[in-house]
C-alpha positions in Angstrom: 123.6 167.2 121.7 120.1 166.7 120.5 120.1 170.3 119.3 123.0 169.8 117.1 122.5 166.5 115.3 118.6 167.4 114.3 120.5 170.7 112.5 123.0 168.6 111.0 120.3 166.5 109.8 118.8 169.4 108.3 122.0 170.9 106.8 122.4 167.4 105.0 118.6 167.2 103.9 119.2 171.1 102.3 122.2 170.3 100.7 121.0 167.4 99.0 117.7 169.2 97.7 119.6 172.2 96.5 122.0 169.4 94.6 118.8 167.7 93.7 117.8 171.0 92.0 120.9 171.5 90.3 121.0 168.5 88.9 117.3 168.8 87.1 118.4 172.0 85.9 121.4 170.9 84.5 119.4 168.2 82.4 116.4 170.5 81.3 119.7 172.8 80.0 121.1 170.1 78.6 117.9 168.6 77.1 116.6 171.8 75.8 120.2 172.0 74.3 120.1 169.0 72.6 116.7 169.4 71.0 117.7 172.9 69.3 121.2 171.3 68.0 118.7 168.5 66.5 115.6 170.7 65.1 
């Protein structure tokens, strides 16, 4: 039981750093995006 909640755990934590990085790539796009429309 032990075995499985600790990897669980883990699955969670890795899925919300890999969204985490999605996300700040999506705004560096976005941001980078914005500044060449504007320029």
């Amino acid at each position: 039981m032990c075995l499985t909640i600790e990897r669980n755990k883990v699955k969670k934590t890795a899925t919300k750093i890999a969204d985490m990085v999605i996300i700040t790539k999506r705004i560096k796009f976005t941001f980078v995006y914005l500044i060449l429309n504007t320029l």
